[in-house]
C-alpha positions in Angstrom: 22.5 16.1 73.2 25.6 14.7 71.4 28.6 17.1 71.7 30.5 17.3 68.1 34.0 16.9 68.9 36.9 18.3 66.5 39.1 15.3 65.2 42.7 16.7 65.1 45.2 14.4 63.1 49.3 14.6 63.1 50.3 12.9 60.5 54.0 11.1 60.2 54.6 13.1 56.8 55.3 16.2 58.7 58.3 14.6 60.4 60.0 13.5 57.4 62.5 16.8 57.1 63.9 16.6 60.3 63.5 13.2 60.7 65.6 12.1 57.2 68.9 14.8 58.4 68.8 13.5 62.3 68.8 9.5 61.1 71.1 10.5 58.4 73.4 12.4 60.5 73.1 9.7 63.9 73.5 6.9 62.0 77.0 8.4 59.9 78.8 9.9 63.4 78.4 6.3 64.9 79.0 4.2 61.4 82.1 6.4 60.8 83.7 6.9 63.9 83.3 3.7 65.0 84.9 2.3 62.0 87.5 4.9 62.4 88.1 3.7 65.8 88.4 0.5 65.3 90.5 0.5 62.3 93.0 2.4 64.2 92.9 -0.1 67.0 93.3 -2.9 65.0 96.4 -1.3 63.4 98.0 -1.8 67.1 98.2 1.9 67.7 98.2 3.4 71.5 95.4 4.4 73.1 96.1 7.7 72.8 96.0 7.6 69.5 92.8 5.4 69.3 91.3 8.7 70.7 92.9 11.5 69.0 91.4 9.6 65.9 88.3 9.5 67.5 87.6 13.1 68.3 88.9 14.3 64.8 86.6 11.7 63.4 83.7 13.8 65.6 84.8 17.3 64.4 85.5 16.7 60.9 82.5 14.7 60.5 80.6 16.7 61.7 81.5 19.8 60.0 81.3 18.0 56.7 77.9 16.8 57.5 76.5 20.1 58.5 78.4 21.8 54.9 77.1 18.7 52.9 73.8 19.1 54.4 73.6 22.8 53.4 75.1 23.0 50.2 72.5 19.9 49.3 69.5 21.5 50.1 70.5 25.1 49.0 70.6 23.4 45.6 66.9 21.8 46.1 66.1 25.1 47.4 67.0 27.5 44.7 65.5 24.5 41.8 62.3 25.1 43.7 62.7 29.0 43.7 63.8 29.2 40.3 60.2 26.9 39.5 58.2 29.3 41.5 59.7 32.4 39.7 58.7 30.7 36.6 55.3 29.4 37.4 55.2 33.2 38.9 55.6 34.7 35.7 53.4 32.1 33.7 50.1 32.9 36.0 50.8 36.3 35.3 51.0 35.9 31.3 48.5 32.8 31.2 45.8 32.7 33.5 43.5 31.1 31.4 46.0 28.7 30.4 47.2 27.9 34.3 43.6 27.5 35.1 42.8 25.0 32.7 46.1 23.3 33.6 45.5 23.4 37.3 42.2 21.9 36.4 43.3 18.8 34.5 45.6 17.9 36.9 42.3 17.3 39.2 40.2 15.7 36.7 43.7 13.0 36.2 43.1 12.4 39.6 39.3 11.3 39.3 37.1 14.8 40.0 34.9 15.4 37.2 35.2 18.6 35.1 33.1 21.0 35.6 33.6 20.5 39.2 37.7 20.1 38.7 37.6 23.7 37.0 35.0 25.3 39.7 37.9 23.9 42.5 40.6 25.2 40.5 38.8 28.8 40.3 38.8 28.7 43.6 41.9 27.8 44.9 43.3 30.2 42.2 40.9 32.7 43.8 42.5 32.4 47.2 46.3 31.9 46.1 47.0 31.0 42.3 50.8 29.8 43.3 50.1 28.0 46.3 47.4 26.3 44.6 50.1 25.3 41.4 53.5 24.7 43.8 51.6 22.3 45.2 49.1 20.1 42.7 51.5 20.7 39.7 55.2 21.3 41.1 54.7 18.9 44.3 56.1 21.8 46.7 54.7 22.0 50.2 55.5 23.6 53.3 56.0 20.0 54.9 58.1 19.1 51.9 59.9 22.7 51.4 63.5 22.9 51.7 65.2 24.3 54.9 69.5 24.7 54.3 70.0 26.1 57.6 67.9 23.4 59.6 69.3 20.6 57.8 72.8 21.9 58.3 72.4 22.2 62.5 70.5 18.9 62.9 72.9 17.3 60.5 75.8 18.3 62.8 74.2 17.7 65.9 72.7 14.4 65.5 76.4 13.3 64.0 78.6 14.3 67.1 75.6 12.4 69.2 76.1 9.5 67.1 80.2 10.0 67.3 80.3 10.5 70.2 78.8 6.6 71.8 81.7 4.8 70.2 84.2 7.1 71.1 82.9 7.2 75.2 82.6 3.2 74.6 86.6 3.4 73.5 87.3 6.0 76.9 85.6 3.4 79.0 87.1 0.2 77.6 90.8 -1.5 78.6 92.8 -0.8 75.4 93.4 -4.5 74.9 89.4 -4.9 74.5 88.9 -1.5 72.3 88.2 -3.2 69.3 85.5 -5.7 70.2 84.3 -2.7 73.0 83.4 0.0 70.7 82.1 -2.4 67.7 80.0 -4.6 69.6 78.7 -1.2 71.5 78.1 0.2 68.1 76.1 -2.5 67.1 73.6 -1.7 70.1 73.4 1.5 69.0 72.7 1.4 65.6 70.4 -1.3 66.3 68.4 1.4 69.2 68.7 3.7 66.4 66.8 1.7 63.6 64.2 1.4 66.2 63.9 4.8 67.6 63.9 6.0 64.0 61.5 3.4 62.4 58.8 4.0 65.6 59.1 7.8 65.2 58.5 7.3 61.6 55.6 5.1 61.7 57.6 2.0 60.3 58.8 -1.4 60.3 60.8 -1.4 63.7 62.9 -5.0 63.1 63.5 -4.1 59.5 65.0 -1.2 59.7 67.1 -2.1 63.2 68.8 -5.4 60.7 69.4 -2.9 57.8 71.4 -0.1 59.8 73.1 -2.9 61.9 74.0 -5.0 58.7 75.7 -2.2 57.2 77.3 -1.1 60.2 78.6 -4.1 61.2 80.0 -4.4 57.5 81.9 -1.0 57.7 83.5 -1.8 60.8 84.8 -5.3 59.5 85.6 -4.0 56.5 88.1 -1.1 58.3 89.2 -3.9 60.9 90.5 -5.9 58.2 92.3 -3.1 56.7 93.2 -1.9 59.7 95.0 -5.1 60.7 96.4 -5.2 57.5 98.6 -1.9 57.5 99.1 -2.6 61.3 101.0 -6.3 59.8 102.4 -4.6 57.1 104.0 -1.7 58.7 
């Protein structure tokens, strides 16, 4: 006798919110800090000062990216409560109206009719705005917008990120803290594409050239000025 097994999927969607705020915030504290680092080094500046501008970099950043976070998605969050209020109040005036609507968005994507409107009686039965957030405003609870969440893992994954540059610039002679911390960097941001293109179910040599192309571009650009206000002053 064959044993019916249940087939239980996880699919990469569901990481996308967290996912999107800890990249975002990983790939900023090392971009930034190791920029900041190296621009001050360049400039000739002690060492002392290569790390005082290190840790600020950390803290500020970090707060900024944790505010930046939150005031972002507070925003998406009160356009989607501010949709649901309204589609609220529009199942409540226009049922017929919301049903037929619900309905058509099914039959656009390929169900016939009849059997559209019998799905959208149903789904209306069950939960009439669950049924229209998600087929006619596109919200979801994977897609569903969390301020508080996005501010911590923003913050978080920012002084992580901050914080390899700056340990590469404790370890390293201060004659060598310029090539140190940006050929460190590199490595990271490079580890990072990978960690974050695997995790997300994508190209892993793609996205470990894009984060390391622009990285490496931010940190040559602030050498250069770096080195130039270090001449100039």
């Amino acid at each position: 006798m064959t044993r019916l097994r249940h087939h239980s999927e996880h699919h990469l969607v569901q990481r996308i919110g967290w996912l999107r705020a800890a990249i975002l915030g990983a790939n900023d504290g090392i971009v930034s800090t190791a920029s900041l680092i190296v621009g001050v080094a360049a400039a000739a500046a002690g060492r002392n000062q290569i790390l005082i501008a290190g840790v600020a970099g950390l803290v500020a950043g970090a707060m900024s990216m944790a505010a930046g976070e939150y005031v972002s998605v507070s925003s998406q969050a009160d356009t989607e409560e501010a949709d649901l209020a309204r589609e609220r109040e529009e199942l409540k005036r226009y049922p017929d109206s919301e049903l037929r609507e619900l309905a058509a968005i099914y039959v656009k994507r390929g169900v016939a009719p009849a059997l559209a409107r019998d799905v959208a009686q149903q789904l209306m039965a069950k939960d009439a705005l669950v049924a229209h957030a998600r087929d006619e405003l596109g919200i979801s609870e994977i897609a569903t917008a969390r301020p508080i969440q996005a501010a911590f893992t923003s913050a978080a994954t920012f002084s992580a990120g901050a914080a390899l540059p700056l340990i590469a610039a404790i370890l390293s002679p201060r004659d060598f803290v310029l090539y140190t911390v940006s050929i460190a960097s590199l490595v990271f941001l490079a580890s990072l594409g990978a960690i974050g293109a695997r995790t997300g179910g994508a190209p892993v040599v793609r996205a470990m050239l894009r984060v390391t192309f622009w990285g490496a571009l931010a940190i040559a650009i602030t050498a250069g000025i770096g080195k130039l206000f270090g001449t100039i002053v």
